[in-house]
N, C-alpha and C positions, 0 to 999 in steps of 0.2 A: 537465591541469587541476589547479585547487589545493587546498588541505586548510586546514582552520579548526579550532580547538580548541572544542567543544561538549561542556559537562562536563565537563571533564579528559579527552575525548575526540579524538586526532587525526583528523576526518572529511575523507573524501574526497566530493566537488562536481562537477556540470559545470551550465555554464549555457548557455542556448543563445536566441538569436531578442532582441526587444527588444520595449518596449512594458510593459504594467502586469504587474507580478511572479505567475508560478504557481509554486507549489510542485505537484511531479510526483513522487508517492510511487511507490517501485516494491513488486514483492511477494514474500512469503516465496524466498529464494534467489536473489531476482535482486538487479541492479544498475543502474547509471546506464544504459547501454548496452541493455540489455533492453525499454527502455520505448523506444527509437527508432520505432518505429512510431506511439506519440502524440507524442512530443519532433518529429519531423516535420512534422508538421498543425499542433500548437500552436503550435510556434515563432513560426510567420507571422503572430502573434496578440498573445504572449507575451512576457516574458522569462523562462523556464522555468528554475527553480533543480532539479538532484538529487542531493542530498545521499544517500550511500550508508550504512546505518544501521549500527549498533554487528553487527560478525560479519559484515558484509556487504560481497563486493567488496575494496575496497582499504581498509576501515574494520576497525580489531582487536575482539576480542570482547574485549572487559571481563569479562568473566565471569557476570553473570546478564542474561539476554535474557528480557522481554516486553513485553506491548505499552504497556502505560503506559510503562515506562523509552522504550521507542520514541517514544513519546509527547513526553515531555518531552526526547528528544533532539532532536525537529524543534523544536519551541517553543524549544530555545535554539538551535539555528540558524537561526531565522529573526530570533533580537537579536541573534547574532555578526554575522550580515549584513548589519543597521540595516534589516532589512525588519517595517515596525509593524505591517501587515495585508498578505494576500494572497488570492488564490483559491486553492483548494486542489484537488489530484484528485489521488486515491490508487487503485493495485490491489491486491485482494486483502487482502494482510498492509497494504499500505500505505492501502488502503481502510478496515479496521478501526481505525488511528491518525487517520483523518480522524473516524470517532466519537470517539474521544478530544478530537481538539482541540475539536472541536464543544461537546463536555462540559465540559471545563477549562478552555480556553483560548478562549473565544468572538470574547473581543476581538482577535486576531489575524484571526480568519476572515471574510475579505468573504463568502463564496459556498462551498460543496463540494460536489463530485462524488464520493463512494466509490462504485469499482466493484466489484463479488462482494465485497462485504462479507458474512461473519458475523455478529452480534451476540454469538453467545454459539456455546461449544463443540459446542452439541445440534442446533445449525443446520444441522451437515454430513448429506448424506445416508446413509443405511447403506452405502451403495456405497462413498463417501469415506472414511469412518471406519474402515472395514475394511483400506481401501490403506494410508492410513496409518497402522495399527496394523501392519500385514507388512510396511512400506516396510525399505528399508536402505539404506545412501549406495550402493553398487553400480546399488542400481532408480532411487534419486533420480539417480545420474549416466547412466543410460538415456533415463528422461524430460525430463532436462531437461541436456543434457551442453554447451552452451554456458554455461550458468549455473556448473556446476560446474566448467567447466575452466576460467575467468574467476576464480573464484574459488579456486584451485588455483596459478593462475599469478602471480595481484595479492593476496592476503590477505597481510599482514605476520604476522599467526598460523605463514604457511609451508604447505605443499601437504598437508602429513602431519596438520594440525589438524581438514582436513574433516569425518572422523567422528563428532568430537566436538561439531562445530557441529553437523551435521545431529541427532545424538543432545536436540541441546537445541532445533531447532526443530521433531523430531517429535515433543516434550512439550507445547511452546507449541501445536501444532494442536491436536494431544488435550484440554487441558486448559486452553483458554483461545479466549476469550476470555467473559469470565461477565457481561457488562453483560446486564440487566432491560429491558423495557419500558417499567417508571419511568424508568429512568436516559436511555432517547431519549427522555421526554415532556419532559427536561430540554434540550433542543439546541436554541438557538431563533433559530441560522443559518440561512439559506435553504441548502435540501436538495437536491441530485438523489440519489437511491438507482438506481442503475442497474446493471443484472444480466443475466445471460443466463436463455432457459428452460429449459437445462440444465446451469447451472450448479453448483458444491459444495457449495453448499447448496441445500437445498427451495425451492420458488416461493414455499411458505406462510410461508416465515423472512423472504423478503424482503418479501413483501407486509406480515405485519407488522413492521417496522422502518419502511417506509413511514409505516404506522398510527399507528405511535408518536410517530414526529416530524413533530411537526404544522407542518401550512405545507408540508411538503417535495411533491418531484415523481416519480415512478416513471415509469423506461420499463426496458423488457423488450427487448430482442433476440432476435425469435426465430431459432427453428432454430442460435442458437449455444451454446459449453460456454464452460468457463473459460480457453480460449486467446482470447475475443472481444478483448484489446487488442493483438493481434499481424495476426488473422487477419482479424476484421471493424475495425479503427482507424478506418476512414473512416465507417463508423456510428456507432461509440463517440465517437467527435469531435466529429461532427455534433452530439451531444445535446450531450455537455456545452460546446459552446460556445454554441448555443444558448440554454443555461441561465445558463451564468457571464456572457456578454456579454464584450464586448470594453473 
């Protein structure tokens, strides 16, 4: 697949399926390849763009990473690509950049789906916050070791950069993201806020984020956690296409 310059950024892309353009964000540590479970379903729908963000994958870290810069890297790769507006659906980390665009960038966004969005750092559970305050790249390559050896193998950083990356996104968890309530009363995109009931963050975080941005839709997945875009896909799909339309 090919690589487009966003920011003085060499980004790595794949695109898959045909039909009106989704942007398909992936999350914290994954990559293009990690979201195959929705990039599958959607395709048949879609023309599914995934752009692999700064640190991420086959994309180099520039140097500082959050989520606004994250932010404004999809925003210019979506005018590298001459794409004017899209639907959008993000996980996680890439769920969090879809309140961003929501926020900034309204006029690209036809429709969004963030799934296990946070709004803000305080959102995680105590459970969560605790992992990742003891995490180390040894546990992150336990938990998630497809992600890490993907990224080990393909980072133009080089295999020996990983703990540095990981060092700077278990700051980003910890310590971001800080958007308000104010700041969703500002999104005035048509919403799905979609979550699991055991998700990273509280039900109560999600429910208000829902609250905040008005207009928007909540659905809950029960009986799942934060693997639901791997393990439940065919639920997670279902809604948001649903929602976004074809």
């Amino acid at each position: 697949m090919p690589n487009i310059e966003v920011n003085g950024l060499d980004t790595y892309y794949e695109v898959h399926g045909d039909g009106p353009p989704l942007m398909l964000l992936h999350g914290g540590f994954g990559n293009a390849p990690s979201m195959a479970p929705m990039t599958d379903i959607l395709s048949k729908h879609y023309k599914v763009y995934l752009p692999e963000r700064r640190g991420h994958g086959h994309t180099a870290d520039p140097g500082e990473i959050t989520y606004e810069l994250m932010a404004e890297d999809t925003a210019g790769f979506m005018a590298a690509m001459g794409i004017e507006k899209a639907r959008i659906a993000g996980y996680s980390d890439g769920a969090i950049i879809c309140l961003y665009l929501g926020m900034r960038h309204p006029q690209i966004v036809e429709k969004m789906a963030p799934v296990s969005a946070n709004f803000h750092w305080n959102g995680l559970t105590e459970h969560m916050r605790a992992v990742f305050e003891k995490s180390t790249p040894e546990a992150m390559a336990a938990i998630l070791p497809e992600e890490v050896k993907y990224h080990r193998e393909n980072s133009p950083d080089g295999p020996d950069r990983f703990p540095i990356f990981f060092a700077k996104m278990q700051k980003l968890f910890l310590t971001e993201p800080n958007l308000t309530l104010a700041d969703l009363a500002g999104i005035k995109v048509p919403t799905l806020v979609l979550a699991a009931d055991r998700d990273l963050m509280t039900i109560e975080h999600t429910v208000a984020m829902h609250r905040a941005i008005e207009g928007s839709q909540l659905c809950v997945i029960p009986g799942a956690n934060h693997a639901l875009v791997f393990v439940r896909a065919e639920e997670v799909c279902a809604a948001v296409l649903r929602f976004l339309g074809t």
